[in-house]
C-alpha positions as CSV (number, residue, x, y, z in Angstrom):
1,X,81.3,-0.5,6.1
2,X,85.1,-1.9,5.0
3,X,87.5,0.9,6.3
4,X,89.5,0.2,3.0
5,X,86.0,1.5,1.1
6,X,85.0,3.6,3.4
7,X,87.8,6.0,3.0
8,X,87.3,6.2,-1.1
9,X,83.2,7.3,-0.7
10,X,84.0,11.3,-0.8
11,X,85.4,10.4,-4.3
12,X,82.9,8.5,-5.6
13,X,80.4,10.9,-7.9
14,X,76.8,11.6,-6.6
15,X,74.9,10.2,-9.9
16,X,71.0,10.8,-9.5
17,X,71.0,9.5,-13.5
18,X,68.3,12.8,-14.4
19,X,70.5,14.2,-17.1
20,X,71.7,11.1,-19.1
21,X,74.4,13.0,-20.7
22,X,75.8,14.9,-17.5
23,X,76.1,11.1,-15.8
24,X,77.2,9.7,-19.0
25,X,80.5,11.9,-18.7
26,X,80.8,11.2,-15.3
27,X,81.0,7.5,-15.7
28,X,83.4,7.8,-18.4
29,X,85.6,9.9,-16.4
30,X,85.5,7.4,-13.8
31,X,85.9,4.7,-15.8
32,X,89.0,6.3,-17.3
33,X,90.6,6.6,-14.0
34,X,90.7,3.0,-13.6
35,X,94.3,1.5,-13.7
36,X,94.5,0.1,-16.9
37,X,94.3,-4.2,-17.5
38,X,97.1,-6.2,-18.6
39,X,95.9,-7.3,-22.0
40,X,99.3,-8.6,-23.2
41,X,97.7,-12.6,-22.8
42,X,95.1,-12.0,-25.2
43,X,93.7,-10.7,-28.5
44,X,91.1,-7.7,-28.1
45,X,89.0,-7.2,-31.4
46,X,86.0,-5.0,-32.0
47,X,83.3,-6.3,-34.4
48,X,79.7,-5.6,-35.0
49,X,77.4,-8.2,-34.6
50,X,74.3,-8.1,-37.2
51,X,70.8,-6.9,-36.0
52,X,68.5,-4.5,-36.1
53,X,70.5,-1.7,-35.6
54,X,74.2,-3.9,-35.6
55,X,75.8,-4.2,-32.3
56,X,79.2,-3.3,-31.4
57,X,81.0,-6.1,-29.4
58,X,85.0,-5.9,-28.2
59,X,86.3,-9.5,-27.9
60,X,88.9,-10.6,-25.5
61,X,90.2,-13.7,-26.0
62,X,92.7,-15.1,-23.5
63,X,95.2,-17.6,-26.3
64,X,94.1,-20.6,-24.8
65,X,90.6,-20.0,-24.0
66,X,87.8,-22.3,-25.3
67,X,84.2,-21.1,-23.4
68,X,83.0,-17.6,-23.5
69,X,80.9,-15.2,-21.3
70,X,78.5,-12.8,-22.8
71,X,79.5,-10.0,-21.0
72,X,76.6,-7.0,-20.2
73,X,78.0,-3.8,-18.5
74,X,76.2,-1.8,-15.7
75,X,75.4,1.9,-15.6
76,X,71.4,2.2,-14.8
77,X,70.4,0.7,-17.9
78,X,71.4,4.1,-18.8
79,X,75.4,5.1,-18.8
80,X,78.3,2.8,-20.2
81,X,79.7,1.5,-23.1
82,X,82.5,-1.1,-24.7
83,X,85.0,1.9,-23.4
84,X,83.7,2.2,-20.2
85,X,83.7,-1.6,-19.2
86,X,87.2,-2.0,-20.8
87,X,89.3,-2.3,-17.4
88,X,86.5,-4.7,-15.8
89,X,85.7,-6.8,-19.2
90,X,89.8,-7.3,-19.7
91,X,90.2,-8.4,-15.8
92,X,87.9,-11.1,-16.0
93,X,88.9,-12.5,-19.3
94,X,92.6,-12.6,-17.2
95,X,91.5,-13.7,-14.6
96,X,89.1,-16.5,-15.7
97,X,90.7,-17.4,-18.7
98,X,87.1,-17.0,-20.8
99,X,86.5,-15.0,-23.8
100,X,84.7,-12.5,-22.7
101,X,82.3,-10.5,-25.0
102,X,81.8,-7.2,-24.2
103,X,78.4,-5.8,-25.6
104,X,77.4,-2.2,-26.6
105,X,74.1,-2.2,-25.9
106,X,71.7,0.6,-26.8
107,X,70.8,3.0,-24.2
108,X,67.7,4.5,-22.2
109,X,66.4,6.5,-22.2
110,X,66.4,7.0,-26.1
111,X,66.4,3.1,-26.5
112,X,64.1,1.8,-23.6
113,X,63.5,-1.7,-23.1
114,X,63.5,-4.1,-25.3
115,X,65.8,-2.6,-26.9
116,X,69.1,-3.5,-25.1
117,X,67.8,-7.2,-24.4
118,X,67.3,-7.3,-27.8
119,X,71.0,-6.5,-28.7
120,X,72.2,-9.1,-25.9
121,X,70.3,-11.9,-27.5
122,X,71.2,-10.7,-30.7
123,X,75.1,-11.3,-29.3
124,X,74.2,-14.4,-27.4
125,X,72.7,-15.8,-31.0
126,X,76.4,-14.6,-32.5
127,X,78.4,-15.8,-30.5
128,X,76.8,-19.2,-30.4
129,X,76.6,-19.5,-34.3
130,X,80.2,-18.5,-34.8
131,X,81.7,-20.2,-32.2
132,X,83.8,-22.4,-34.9
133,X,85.1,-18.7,-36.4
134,X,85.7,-17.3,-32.7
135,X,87.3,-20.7,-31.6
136,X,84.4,-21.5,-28.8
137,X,83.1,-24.6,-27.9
138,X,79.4,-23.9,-28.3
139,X,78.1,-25.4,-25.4
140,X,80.0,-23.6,-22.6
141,X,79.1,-19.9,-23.3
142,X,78.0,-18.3,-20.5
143,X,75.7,-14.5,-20.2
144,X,77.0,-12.4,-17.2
145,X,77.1,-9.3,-16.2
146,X,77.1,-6.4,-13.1
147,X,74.5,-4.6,-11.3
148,X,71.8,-3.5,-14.9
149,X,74.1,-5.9,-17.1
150,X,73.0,-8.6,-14.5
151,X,69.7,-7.8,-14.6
152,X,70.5,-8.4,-18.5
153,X,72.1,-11.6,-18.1
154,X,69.2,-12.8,-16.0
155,X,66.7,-11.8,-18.6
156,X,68.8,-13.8,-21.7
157,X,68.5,-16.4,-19.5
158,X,64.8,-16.5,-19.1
159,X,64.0,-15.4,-23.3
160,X,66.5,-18.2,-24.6
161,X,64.9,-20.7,-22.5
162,X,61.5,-19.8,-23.8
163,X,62.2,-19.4,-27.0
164,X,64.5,-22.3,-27.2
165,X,67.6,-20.6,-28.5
166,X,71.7,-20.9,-28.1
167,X,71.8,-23.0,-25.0
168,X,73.7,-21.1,-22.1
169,X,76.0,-23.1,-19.9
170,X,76.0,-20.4,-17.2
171,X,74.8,-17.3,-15.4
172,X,76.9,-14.5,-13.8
173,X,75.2,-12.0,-12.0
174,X,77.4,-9.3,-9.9
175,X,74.9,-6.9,-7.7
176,X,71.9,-7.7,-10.7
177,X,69.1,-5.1,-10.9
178,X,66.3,-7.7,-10.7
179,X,63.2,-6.1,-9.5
180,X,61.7,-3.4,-10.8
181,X,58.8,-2.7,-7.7
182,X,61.6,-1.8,-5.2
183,X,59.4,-3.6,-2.1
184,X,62.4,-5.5,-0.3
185,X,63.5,-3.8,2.6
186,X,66.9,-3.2,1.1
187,X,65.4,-1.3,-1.7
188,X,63.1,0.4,1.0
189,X,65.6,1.3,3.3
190,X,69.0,2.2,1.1
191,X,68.4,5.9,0.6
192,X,71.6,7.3,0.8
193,X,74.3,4.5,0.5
194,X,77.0,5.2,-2.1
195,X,77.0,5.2,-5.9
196,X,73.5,3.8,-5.6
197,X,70.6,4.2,-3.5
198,X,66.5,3.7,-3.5
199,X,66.0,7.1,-5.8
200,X,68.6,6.3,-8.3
201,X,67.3,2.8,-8.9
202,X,63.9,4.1,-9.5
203,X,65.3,6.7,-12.1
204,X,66.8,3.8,-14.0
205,X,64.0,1.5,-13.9
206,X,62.1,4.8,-15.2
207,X,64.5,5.3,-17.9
208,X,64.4,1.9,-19.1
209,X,61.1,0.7,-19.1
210,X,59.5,4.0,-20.5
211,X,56.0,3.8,-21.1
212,X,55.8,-0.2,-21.2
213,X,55.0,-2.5,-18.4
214,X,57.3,-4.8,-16.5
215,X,57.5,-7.8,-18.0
216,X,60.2,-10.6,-16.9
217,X,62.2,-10.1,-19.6
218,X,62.2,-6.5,-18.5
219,X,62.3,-7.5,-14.5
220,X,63.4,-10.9,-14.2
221,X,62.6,-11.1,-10.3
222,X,58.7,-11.0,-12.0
223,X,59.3,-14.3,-13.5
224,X,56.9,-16.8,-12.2
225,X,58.6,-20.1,-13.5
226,X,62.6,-20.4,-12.9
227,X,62.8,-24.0,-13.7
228,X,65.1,-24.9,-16.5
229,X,67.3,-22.0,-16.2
230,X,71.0,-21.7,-16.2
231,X,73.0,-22.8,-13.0
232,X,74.3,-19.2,-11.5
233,X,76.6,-17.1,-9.4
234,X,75.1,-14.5,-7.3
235,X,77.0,-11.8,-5.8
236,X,75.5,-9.2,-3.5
237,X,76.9,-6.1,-1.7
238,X,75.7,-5.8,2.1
239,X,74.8,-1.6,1.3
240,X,72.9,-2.0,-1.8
241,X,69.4,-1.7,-2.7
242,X,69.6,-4.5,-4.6
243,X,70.9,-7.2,-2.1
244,X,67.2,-8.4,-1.1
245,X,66.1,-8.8,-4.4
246,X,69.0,-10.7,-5.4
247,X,69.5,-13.0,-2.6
248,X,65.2,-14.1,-3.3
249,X,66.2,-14.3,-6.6
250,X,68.7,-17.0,-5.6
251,X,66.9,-18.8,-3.5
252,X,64.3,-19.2,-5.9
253,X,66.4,-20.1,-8.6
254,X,67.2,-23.3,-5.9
255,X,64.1,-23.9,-5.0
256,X,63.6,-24.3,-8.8
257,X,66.3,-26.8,-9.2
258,X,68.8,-24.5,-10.4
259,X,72.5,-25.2,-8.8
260,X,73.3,-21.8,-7.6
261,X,76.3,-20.0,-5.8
262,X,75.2,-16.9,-3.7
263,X,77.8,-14.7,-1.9
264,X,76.9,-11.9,0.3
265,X,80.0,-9.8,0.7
266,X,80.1,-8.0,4.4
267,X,81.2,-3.9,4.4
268,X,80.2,-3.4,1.1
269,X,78.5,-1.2,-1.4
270,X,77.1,-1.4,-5.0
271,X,80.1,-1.1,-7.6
272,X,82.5,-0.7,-4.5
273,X,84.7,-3.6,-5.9
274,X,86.1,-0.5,-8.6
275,X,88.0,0.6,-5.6
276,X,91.2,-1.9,-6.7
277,X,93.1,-1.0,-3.5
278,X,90.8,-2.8,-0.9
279,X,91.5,-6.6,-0.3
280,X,87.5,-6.8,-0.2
281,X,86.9,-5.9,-4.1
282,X,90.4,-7.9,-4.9
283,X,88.7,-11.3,-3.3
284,X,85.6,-10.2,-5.1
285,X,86.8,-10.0,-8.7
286,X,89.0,-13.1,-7.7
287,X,85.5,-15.2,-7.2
288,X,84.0,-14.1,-10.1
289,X,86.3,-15.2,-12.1
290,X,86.7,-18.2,-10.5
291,X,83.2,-19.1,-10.6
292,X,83.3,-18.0,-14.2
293,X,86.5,-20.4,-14.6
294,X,84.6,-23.2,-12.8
295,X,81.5,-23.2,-14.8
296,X,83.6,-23.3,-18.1
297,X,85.4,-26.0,-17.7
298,X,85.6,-28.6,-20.2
């Protein structure tokens, strides 16, 4: 593991994610302990976006800024919110000059898939018909997102392709939870690696699929076609379950035709890039926004 991480794991929670509420507070306290973003560039709004319930969205628009991101938080499916992802959602509008729209999704397990897909299409639809209102060009919004957001991001991806809706310029998918079966030998093997491990995924997936089978809009790693789809970024961290799952992912997204961008980051572990201080997570949040900036431009 990075030395520079490696010293911060005794501080990072142990979040098993079998009392929602309990982890909920947790991540908001961790959250909170974040340094706060430089926002001064920009214009932060909340709104809420019509649907079936309405979903809350915080907008940060850099003043110059034309494309946009639709931007899906992690937490398990289960923890986070528009306050929660406030220090990373503000970094990469800075950084990348994008808008980046932050959505509130609905929860598990008291909202279990499709419920927070739902709200991200519902956002991606938004944004795409009021782009002249939120000053977007309509064809470069991007759908993005970290570790469950990703796994989001992946699935708007795959839905608005099939149902032929707002076209999406981009994919950016940070550590995605992909693959709900947990057969790669990362997801076999991580049992006790930091902030997430093999039994915490398998709580989340539980959480958000409930009852219901995996479909690929649930599990987008159970897609069978990925032709047609969005070019993408793919980030993985070396000590995460999810790092198999995402780098097949990748390569069939390329053996598909999709252009794709997959960087394996060496010493690190799922979420670790929250630790600021390490020159690891600052190169990391540096490429996503970069590829973010690259993809957008005119």
């Amino acid at each position: 593991m990075d030395p520079e991480l490696e010293a911060f794991v005794p501080l990072f929670p142990r979040a098993d994610l079998t009392d929602p509420a309990v982890e909920r507070k947790h991540f908001a306290e961790l959250a909170a302990a974040v340094p706060a973003p430089d926002t001064s560039g920009m214009d932060v709004e909340d709104h809420l976006v019509p649907g079936d319930p309405d979903v809350p969205v915080r907008v940060y628009r850099p003043h110059t800024a034309q494309g946009a991101v639709v931007w899906l938080h992690g937490g398990g499916f289960v923890m986070g919110d528009l306050d929660t992802e406030h220090p990373w959602a503000a970094r990469l509008a800075g950084s990348s000059g994008a808008v980046v729209i932050s959505v509130g999704y609905r929860l598990a397990p008291e909202h279990p898939f499709p419920a927070a897909l739902d709200d991200g299409y519902a956002v991606l639809a938004w944004a795409a018909g009021n782009a002249d209102r939120l000053g977007l060009d309509p064809e470069r919004i991007a759908v993005g997102g970290h570790s469950a957001g990703g796994g989001l991001a992946a699935a708007l991806a795959l839905r608005a392709r099939d149902a032929q809706g707002p076209p999406i310029r981009f994919q950016l998918l940070n550590q995605p939870g992909l693959d709900d079966r947990q057969e790669t030998w990362s997801q076999r093997t991580f049992t006790d690696t930091p902030w997430m491990n093999r039994d915490k995924a398998t709580a989340s997936w539980r959480h958000y699929l409930g009852a219901a089978p995996a479909t690929p809009y649930a599990a987008p790693a159970r897609a069978a076609d990925l032709t047609g789809l969005p070019p993408a970024y793919v980030a993985t961290a070396e000590l995460c379950p999810n790092r198999d799952e995402d780098i097949a992912y990748a390569l069939r997204l390329l053996r598909s035709g999709v252009q794709v961008e997959l960087h394996q980051w060496p010493g690190t572990f799922h979420g670790s890039q929250a630790i600021l201080s390490a020159d690891v997570s600052q190169r990391q949040i540096a490429e996503l926004a970069g590829a973010l900036r690259r993809a957008l431009a005119g």
